[in-house]
C-alpha positions in Angstrom: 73.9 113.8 155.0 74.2 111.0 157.5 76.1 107.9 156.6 72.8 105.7 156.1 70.8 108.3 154.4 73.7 108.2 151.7 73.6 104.0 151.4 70.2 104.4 151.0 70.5 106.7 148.3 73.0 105.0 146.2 71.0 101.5 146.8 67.7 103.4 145.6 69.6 105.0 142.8 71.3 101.6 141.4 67.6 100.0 141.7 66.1 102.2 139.6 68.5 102.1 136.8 68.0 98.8 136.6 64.5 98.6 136.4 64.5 101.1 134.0 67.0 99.3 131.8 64.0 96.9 130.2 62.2 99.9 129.2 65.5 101.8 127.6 67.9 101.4 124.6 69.1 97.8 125.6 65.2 96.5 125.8 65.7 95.3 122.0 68.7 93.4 123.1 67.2 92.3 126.4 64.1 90.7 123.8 66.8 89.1 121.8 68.5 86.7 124.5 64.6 85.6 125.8 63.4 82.2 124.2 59.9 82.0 122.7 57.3 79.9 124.9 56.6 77.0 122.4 60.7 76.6 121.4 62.1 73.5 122.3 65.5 73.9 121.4 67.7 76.6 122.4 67.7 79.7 120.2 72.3 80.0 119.4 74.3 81.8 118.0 75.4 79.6 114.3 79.3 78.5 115.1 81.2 78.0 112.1 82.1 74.5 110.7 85.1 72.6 111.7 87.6 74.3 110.0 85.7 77.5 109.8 88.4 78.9 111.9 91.2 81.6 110.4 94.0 79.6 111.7 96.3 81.4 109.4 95.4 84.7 110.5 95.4 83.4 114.0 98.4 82.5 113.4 100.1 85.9 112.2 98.4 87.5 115.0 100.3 85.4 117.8 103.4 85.6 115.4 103.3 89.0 115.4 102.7 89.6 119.5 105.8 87.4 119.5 107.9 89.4 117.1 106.6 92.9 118.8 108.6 91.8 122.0 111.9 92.1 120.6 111.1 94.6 117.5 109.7 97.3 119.8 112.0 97.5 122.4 114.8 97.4 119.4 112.9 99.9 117.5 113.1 102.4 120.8 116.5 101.8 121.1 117.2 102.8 117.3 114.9 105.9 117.7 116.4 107.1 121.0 120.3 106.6 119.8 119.4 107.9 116.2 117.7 111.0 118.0 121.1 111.6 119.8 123.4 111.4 117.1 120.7 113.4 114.9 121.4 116.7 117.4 125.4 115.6 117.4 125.4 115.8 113.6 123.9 118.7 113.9 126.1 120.4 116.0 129.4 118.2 114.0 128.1 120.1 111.2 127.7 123.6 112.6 124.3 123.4 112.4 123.1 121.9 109.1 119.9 120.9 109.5 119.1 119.2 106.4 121.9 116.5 107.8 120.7 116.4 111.3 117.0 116.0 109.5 118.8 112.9 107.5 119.4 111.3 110.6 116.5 111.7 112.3 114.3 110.8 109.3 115.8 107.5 109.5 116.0 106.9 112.9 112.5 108.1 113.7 110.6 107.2 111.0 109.8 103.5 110.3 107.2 101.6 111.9 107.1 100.7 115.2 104.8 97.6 115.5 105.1 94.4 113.2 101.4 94.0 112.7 100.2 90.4 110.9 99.8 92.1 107.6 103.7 92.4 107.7 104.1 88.7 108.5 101.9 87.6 105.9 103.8 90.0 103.6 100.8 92.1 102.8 102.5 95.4 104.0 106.4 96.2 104.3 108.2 96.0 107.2 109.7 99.5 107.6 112.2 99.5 110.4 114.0 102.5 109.2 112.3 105.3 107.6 113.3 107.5 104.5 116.2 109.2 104.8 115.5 111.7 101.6 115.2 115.5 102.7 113.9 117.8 100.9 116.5 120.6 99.8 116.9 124.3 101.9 115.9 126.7 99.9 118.4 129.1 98.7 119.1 132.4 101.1 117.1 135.7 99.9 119.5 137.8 102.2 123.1 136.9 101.7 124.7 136.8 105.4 128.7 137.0 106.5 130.2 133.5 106.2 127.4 132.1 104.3 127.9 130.7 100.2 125.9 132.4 97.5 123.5 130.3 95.5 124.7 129.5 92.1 123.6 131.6 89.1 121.3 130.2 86.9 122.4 128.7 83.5 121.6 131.2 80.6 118.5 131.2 78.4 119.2 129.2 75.3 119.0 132.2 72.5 121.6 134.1 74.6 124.8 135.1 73.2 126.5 132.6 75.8 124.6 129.5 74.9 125.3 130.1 71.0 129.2 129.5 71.5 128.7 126.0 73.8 128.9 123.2 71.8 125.7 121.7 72.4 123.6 124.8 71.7 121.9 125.1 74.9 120.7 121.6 74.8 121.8 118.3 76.5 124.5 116.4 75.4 121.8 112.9 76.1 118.6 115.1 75.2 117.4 112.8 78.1 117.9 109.2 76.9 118.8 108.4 80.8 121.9 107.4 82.4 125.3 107.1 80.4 125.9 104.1 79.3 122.1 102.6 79.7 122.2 101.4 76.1 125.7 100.1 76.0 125.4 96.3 76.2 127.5 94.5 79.1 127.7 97.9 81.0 128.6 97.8 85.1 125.9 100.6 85.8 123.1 98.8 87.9 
């Protein structure tokens, strides 16, 4: 195709979308911005009173662009330094992942933006996230150089249970920490 024929082309192309745009989806929206012959005034959009404004969410939002130029960069910096001492724990440890996973819960979890729900103390600011892991399960297959669960307490009719001095049972019977009831007590 010559290099006219193809101007041509394109120039024909554009003017009939555009003439066809009337006729198509936007024609409701095209209908809408026209003024009715016998109007006077001019058909607007009604602006909120004076102090119809949000100027408190405003607010939060600039506060919170503000706040997201130091926190993020900060935040990547945490994450990338917690990620490396995540795998050194891991190898400190000879490979115990459920350290390593300690580490890198903390340092990769949190949130990364401070968004104006935070400021205006709506949601929590989590710069650090949990650093809870759930426990390994116990080895089926006992391997060289590994420790063996620990047995299971016996059944409370068993022979062993009948010569403990609780009977099987709890010494609290679950009334909560020690020393919960005891008035003046340094347990927080």
């Amino acid at each position: 195709m010559r290099k006219g024929n193809f101007r041509f082309a394109v120039i024909a192309l554009g003017l009939s979308v555009m003439l066809a745009m009337p006729a198509g989806p936007l024609a409701e929206y095209a209908a809408a911005q026209t003024q009715p012959a016998g109007a006077a005034t001019p058909m607007q959009v009604p602006q909120p009173e004076a102090n119809g404004v949000n100027w408190p969410g405003a607010g939060y939002g600039v506060g919170a662009l503000f706040c997201n130029v130091l926190y993020i960069p900060a935040k990547l910096v945490y994450a990338l330094l917690g990620g490396i001492v995540g795998g050194g724990t891991y190898l400190v440890t000879g490979g115990n992942s459920q350290a390593a996973n300690t580490v890198w819960r903390s340092a990769l979890g949190g949130d990364y933006v401070v968004t104006p729900q935070m400021l205006a103390g709506q949601q929590p600011v989590n710069f650090s996230g949990p650093t809870a892991t759930p426990p390994e399960a116990p080895a089926t297959s006992s391997s060289s150089g590994s420790v063996a669960p620990i047995a299971p307490l016996p059944q409370a009719g068993s022979s062993a249970s009948a010569s403990s001095p609780a009977g099987g049972q709890p010494l609290d019977h679950g009334s909560g920490p020690a020393g919960a009831g005891v008035p003046n007590s340094d347990i927080e």
